[in-house]
Backbone atoms as SQL, in Angstrom:
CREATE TABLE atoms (id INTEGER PRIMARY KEY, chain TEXT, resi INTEGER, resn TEXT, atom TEXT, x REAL, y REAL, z REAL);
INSERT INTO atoms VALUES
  (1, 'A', 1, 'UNK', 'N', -53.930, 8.283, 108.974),
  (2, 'A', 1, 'UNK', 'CA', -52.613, 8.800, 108.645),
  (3, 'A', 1, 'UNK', 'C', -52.077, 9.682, 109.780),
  (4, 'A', 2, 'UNK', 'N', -53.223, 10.761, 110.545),
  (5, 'A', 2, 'UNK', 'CA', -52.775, 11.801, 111.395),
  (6, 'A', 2, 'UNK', 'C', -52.238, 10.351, 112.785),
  (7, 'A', 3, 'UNK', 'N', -53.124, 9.401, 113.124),
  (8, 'A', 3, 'UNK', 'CA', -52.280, 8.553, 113.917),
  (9, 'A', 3, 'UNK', 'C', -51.135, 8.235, 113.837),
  (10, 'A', 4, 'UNK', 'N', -51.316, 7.620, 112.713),
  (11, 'A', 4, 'UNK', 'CA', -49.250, 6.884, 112.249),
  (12, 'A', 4, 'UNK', 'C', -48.212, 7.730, 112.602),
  (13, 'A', 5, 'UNK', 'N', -48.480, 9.262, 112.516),
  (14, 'A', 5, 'UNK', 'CA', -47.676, 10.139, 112.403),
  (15, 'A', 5, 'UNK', 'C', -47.574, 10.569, 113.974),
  (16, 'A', 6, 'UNK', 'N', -48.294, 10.220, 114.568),
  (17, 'A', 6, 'UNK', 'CA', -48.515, 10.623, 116.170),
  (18, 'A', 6, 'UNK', 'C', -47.582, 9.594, 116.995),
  (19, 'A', 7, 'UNK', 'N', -48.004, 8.674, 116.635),
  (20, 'A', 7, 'UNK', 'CA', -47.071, 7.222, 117.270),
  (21, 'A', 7, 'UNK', 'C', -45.546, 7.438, 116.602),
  (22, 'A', 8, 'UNK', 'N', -45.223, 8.088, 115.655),
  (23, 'A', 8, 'UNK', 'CA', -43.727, 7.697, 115.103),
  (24, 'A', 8, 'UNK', 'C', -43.497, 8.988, 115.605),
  (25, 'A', 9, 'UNK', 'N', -44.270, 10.152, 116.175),
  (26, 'A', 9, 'UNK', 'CA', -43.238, 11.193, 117.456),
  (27, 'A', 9, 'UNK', 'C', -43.429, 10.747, 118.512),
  (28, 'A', 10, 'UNK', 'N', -43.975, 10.001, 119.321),
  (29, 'A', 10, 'UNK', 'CA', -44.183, 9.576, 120.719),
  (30, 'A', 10, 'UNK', 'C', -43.175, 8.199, 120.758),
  (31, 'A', 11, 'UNK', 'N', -42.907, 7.543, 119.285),
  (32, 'A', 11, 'UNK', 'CA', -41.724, 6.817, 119.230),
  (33, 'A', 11, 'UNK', 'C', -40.141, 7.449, 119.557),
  (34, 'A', 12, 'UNK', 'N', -40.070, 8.379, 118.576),
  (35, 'A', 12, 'UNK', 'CA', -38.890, 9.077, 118.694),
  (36, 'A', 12, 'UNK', 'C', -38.540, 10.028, 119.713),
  (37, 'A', 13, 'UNK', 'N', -39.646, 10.289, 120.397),
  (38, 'A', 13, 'UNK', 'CA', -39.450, 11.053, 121.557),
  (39, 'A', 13, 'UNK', 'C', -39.043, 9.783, 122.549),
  (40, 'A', 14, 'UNK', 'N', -39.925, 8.838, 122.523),
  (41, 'A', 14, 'UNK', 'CA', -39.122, 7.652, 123.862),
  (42, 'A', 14, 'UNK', 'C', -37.713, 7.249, 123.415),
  (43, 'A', 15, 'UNK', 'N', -37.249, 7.146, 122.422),
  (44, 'A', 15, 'UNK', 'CA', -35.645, 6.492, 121.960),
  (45, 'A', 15, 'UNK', 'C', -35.141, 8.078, 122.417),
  (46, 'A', 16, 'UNK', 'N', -35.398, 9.202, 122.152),
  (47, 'A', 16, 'UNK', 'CA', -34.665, 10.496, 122.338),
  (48, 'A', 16, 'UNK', 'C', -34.269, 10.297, 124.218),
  (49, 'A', 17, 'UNK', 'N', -35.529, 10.012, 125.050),
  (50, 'A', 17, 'UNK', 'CA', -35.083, 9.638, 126.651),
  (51, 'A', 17, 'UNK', 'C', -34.066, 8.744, 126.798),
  (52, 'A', 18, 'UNK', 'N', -34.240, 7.851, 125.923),
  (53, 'A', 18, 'UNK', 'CA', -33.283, 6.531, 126.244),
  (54, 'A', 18, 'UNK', 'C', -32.003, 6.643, 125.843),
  (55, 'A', 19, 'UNK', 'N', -32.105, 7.259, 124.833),
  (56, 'A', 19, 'UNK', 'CA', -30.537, 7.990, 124.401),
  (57, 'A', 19, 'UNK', 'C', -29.930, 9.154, 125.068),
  (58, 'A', 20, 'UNK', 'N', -30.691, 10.119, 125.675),
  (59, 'A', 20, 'UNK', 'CA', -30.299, 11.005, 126.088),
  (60, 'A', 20, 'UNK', 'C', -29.688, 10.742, 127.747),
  (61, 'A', 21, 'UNK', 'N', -30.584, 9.591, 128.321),
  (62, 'A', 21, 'UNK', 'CA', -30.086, 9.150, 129.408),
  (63, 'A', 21, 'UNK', 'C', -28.796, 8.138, 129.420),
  (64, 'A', 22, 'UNK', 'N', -29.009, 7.374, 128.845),
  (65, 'A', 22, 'UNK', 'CA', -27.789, 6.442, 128.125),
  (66, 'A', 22, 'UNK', 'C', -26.421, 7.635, 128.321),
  (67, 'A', 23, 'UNK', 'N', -26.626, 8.470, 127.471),
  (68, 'A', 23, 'UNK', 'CA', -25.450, 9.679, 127.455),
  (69, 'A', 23, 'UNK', 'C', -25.089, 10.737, 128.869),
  (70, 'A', 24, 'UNK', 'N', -26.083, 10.812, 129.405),
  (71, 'A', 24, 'UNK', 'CA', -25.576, 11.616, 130.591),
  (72, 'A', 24, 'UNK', 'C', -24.925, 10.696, 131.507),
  (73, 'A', 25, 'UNK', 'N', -25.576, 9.748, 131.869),
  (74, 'A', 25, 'UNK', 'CA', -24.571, 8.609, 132.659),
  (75, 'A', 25, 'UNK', 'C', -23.288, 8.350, 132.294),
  (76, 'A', 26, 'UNK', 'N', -23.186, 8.288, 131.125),
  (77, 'A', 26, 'UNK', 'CA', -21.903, 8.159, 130.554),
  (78, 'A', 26, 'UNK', 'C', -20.696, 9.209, 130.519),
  (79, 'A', 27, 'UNK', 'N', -21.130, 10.354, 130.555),
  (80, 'A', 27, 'UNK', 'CA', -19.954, 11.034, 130.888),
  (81, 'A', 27, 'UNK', 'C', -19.148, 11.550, 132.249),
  (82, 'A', 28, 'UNK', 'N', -17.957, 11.220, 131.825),
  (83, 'A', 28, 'UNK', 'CA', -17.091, 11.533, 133.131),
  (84, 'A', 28, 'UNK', 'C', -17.204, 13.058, 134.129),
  (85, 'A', 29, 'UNK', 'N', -16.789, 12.907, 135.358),
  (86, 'A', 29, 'UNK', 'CA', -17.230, 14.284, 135.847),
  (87, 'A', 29, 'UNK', 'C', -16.500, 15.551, 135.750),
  (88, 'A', 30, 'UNK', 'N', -15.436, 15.310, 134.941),
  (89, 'A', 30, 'UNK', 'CA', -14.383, 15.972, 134.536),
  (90, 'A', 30, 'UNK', 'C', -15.459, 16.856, 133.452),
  (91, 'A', 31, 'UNK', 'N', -15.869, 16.340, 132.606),
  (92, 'A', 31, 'UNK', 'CA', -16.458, 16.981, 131.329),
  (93, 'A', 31, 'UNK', 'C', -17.965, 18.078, 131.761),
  (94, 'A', 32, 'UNK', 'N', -18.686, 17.688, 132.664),
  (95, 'A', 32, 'UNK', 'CA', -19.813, 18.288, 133.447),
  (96, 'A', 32, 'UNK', 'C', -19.990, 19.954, 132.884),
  (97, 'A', 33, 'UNK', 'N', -18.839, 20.602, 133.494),
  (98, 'A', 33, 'UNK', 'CA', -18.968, 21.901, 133.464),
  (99, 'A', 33, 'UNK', 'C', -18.816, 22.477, 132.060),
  (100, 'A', 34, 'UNK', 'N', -18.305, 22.132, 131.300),
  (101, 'A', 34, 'UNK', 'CA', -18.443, 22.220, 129.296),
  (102, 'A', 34, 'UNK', 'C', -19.367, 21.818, 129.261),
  (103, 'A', 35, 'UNK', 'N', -20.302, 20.677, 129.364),
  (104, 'A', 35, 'UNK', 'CA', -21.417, 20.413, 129.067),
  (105, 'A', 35, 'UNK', 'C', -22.519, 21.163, 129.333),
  (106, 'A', 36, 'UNK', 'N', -22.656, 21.572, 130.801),
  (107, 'A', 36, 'UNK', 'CA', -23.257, 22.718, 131.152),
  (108, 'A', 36, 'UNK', 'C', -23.571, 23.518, 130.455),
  (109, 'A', 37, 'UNK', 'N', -22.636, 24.071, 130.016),
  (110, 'A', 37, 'UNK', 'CA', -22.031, 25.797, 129.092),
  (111, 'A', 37, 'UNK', 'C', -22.967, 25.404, 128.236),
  (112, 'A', 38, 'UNK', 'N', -22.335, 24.642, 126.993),
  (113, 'A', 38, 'UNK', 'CA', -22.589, 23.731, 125.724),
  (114, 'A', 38, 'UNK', 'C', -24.358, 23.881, 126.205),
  (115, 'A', 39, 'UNK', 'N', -25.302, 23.126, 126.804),
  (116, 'A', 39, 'UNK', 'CA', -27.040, 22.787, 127.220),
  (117, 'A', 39, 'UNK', 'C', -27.268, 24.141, 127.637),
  (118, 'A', 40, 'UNK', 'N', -26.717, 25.025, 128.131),
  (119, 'A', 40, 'UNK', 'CA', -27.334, 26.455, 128.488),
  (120, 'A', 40, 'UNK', 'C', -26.979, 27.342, 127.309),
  (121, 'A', 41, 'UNK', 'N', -26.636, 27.364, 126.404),
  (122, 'A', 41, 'UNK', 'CA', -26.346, 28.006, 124.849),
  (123, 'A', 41, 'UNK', 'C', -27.142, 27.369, 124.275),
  (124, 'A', 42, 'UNK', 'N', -27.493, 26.105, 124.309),
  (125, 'A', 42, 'UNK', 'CA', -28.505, 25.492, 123.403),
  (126, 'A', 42, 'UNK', 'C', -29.692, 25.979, 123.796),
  (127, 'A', 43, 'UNK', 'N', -29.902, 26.221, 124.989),
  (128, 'A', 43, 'UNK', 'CA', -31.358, 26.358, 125.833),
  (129, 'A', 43, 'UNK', 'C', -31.425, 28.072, 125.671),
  (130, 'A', 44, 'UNK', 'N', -30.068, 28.490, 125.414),
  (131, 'A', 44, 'UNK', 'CA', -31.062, 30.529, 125.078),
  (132, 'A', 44, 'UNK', 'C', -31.682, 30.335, 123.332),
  (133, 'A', 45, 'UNK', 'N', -30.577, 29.246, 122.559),
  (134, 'A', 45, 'UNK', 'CA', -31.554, 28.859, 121.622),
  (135, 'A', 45, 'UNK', 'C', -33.057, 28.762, 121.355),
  (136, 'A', 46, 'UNK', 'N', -33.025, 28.364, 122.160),
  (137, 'A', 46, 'UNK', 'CA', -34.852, 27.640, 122.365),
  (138, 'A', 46, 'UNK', 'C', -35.463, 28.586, 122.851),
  (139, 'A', 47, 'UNK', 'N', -34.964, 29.588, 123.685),
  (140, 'A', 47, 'UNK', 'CA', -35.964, 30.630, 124.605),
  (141, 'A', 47, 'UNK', 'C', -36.075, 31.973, 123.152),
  (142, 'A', 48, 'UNK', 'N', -35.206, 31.645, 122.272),
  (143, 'A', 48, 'UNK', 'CA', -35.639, 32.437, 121.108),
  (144, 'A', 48, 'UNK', 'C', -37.106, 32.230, 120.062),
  (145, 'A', 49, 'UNK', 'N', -36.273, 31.204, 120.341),
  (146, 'A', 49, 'UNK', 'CA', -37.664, 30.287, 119.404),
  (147, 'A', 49, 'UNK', 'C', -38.798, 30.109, 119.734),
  (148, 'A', 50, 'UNK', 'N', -38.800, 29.937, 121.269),
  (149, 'A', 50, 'UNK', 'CA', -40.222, 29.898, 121.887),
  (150, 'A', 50, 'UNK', 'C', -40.569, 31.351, 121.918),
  (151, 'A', 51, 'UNK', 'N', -39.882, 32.587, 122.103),
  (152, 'A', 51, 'UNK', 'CA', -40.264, 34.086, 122.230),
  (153, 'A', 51, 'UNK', 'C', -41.404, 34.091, 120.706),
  (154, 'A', 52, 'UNK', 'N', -40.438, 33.369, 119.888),
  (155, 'A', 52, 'UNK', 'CA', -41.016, 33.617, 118.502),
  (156, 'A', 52, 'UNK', 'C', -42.420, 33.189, 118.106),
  (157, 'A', 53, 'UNK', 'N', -42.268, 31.814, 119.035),
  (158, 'A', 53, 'UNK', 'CA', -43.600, 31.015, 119.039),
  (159, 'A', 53, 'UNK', 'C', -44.591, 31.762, 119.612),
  (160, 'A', 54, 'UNK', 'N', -44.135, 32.155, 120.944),
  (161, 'A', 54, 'UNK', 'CA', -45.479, 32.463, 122.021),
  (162, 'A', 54, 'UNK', 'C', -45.759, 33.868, 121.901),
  (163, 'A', 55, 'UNK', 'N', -45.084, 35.044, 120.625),
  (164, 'A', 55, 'UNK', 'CA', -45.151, 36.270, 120.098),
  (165, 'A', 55, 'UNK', 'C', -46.199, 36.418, 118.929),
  (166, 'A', 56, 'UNK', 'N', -46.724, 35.219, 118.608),
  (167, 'A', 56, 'UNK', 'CA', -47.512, 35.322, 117.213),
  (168, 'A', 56, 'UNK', 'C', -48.996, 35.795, 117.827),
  (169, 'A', 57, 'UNK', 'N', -49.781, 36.922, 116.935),
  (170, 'A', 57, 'UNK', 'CA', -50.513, 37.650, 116.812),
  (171, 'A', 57, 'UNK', 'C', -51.775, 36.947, 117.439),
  (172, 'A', 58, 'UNK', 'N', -52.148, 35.620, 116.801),
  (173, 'A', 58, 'UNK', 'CA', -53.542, 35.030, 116.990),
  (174, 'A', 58, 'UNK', 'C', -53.129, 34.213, 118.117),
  (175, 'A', 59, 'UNK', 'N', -54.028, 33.807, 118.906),
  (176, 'A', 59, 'UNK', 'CA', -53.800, 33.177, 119.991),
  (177, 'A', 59, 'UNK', 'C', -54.811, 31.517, 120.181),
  (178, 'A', 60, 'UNK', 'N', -53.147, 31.010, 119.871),
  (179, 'A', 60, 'UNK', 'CA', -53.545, 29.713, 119.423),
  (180, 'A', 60, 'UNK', 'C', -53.054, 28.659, 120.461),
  (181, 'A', 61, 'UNK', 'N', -53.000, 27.200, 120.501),
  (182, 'A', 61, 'UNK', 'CA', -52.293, 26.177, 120.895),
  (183, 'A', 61, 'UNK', 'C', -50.954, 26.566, 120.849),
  (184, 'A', 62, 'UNK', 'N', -50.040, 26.910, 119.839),
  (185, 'A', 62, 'UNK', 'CA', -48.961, 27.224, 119.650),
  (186, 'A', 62, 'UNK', 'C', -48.271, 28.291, 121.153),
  (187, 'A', 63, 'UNK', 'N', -49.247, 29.326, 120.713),
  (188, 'A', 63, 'UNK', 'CA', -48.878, 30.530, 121.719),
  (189, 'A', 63, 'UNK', 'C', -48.572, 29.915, 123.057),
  (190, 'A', 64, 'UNK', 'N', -49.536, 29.195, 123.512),
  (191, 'A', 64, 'UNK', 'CA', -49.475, 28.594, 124.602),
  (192, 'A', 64, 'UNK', 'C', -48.223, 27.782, 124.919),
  (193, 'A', 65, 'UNK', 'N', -48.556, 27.069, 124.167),
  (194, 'A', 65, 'UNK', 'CA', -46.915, 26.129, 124.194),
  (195, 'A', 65, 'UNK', 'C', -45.384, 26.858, 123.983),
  (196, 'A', 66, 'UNK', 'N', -46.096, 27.610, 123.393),
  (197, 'A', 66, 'UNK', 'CA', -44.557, 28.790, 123.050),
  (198, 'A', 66, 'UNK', 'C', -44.233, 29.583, 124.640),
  (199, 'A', 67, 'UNK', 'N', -45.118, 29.944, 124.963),
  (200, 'A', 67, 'UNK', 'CA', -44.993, 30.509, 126.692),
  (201, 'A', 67, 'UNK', 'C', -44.655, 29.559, 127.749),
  (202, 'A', 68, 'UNK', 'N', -45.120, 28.261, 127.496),
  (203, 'A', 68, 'UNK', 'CA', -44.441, 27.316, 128.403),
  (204, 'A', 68, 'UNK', 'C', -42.934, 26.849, 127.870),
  (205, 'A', 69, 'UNK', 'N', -42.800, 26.824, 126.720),
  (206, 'A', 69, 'UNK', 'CA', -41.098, 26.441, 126.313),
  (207, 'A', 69, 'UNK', 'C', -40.054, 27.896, 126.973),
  (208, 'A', 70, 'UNK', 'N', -40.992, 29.443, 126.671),
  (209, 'A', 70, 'UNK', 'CA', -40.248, 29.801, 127.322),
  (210, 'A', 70, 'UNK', 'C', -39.732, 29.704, 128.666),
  (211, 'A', 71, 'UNK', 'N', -40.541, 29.657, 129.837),
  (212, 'A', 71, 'UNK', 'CA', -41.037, 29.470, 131.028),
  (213, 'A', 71, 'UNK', 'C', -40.065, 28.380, 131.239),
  (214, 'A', 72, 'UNK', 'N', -40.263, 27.079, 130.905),
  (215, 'A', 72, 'UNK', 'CA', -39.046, 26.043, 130.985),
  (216, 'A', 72, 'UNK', 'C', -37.347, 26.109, 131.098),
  (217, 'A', 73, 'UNK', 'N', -36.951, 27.140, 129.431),
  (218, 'A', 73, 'UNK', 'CA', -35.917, 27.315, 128.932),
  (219, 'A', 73, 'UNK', 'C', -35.283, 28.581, 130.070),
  (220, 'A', 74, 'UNK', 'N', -36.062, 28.986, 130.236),
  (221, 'A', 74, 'UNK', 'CA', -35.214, 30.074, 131.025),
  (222, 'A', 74, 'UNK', 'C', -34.911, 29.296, 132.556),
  (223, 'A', 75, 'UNK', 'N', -36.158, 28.483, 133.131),
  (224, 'A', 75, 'UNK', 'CA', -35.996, 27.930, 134.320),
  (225, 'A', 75, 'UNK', 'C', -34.071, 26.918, 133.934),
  (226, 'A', 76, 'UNK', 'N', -34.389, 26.752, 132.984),
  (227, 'A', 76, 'UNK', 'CA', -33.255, 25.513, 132.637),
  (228, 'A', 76, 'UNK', 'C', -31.771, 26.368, 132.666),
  (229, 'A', 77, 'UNK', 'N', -31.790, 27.309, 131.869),
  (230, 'A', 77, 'UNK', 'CA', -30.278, 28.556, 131.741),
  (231, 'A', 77, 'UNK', 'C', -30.567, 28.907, 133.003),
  (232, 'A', 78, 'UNK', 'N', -31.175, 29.465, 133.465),
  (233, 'A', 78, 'UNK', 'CA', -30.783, 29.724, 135.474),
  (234, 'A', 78, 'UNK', 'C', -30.114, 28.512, 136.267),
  (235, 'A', 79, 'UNK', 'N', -30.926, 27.730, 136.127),
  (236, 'A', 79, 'UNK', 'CA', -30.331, 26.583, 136.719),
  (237, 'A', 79, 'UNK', 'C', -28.897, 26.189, 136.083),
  (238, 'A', 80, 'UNK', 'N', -28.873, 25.980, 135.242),
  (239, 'A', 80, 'UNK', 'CA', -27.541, 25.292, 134.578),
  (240, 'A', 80, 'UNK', 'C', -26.154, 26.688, 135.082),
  (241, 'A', 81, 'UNK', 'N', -26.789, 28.045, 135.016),
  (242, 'A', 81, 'UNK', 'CA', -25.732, 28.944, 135.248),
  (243, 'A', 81, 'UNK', 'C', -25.150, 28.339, 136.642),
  (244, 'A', 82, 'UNK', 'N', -26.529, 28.454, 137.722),
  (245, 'A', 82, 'UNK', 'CA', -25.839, 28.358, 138.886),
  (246, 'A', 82, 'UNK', 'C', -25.335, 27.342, 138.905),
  (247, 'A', 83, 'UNK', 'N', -25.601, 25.678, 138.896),
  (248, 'A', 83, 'UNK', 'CA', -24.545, 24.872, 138.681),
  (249, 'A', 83, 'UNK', 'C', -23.476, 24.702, 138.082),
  (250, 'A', 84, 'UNK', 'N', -23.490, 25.505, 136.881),
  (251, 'A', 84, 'UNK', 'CA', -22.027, 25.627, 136.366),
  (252, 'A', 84, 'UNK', 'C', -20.886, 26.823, 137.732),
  (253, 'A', 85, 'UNK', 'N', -21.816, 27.140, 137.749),
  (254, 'A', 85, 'UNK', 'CA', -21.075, 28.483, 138.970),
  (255, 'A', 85, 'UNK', 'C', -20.458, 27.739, 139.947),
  (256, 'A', 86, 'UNK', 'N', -21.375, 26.825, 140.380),
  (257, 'A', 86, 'UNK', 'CA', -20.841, 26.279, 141.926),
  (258, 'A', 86, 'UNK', 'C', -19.719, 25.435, 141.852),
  (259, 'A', 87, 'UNK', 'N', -20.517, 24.628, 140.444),
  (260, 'A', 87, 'UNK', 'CA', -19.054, 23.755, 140.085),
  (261, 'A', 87, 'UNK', 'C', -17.206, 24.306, 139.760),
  (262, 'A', 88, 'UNK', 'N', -17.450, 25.390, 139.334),
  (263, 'A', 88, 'UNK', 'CA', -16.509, 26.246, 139.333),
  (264, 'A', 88, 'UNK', 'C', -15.702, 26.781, 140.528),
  (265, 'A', 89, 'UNK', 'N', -16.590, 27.060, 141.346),
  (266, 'A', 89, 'UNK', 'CA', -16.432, 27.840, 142.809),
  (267, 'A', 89, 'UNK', 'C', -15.592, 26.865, 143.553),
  (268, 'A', 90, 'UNK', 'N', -15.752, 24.975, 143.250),
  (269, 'A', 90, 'UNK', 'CA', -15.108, 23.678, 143.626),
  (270, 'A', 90, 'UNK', 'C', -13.530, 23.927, 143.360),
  (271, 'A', 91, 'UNK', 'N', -13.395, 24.082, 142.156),
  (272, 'A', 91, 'UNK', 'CA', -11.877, 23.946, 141.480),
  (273, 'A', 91, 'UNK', 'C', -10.942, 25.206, 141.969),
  (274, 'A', 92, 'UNK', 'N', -12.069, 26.125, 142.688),
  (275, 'A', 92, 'UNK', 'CA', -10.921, 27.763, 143.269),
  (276, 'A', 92, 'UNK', 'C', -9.961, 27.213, 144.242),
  (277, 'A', 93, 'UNK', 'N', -9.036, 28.000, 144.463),
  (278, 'A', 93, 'UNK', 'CA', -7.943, 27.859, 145.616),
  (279, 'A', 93, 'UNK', 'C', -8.246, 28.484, 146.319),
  (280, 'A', 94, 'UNK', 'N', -8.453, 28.243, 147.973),
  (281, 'A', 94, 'UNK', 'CA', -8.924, 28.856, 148.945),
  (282, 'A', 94, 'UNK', 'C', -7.878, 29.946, 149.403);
């Protein structure tokens, strides 16, 4: 049973790539910098959640993984700031 259940997230995680790539190609470059915004609000989301994760008392698998989601999420909101920045810095009048 613990298999079945292993293969139907390693399923939905491969359709989640294929969809998620499917979708970034697809949008125009007009839209980029909202999107940005929009994935770096989602991503201080997650750096909550992982604080929450990788904050628990006993030190488990979890913890661990909770310190690398943070570690990620923050790498990801830095990054996305400065590209939203630069992209911005494009559209100024000299």
């Amino acid at each position: 049973m613990a298999d079945l259940s292993f293969l139907m997230l390693i399923y939905v995680f491969v359709l989640a790539i294929f969809v998620g790539f499917e979708l970034i190609t697809k949008v125009p470059p007009t839209l980029h910098t909202p999107l940005m915004s929009g994935s770096n609000a989602i991503s201080g989301i997650t750096i909550v959640g992982a604080i929450l994760s990788a904050g628990m008392e006993e030190f488990t698998i979890s913890t661990i993984l909770g310190l690398c989601a943070v570690i990620f999420a923050v790498i990801n909101v830095v990054g996305g700031f400065m590209v939203t920045d630069r992209m911005l810095k494009m559209f100024k009048k000299k």
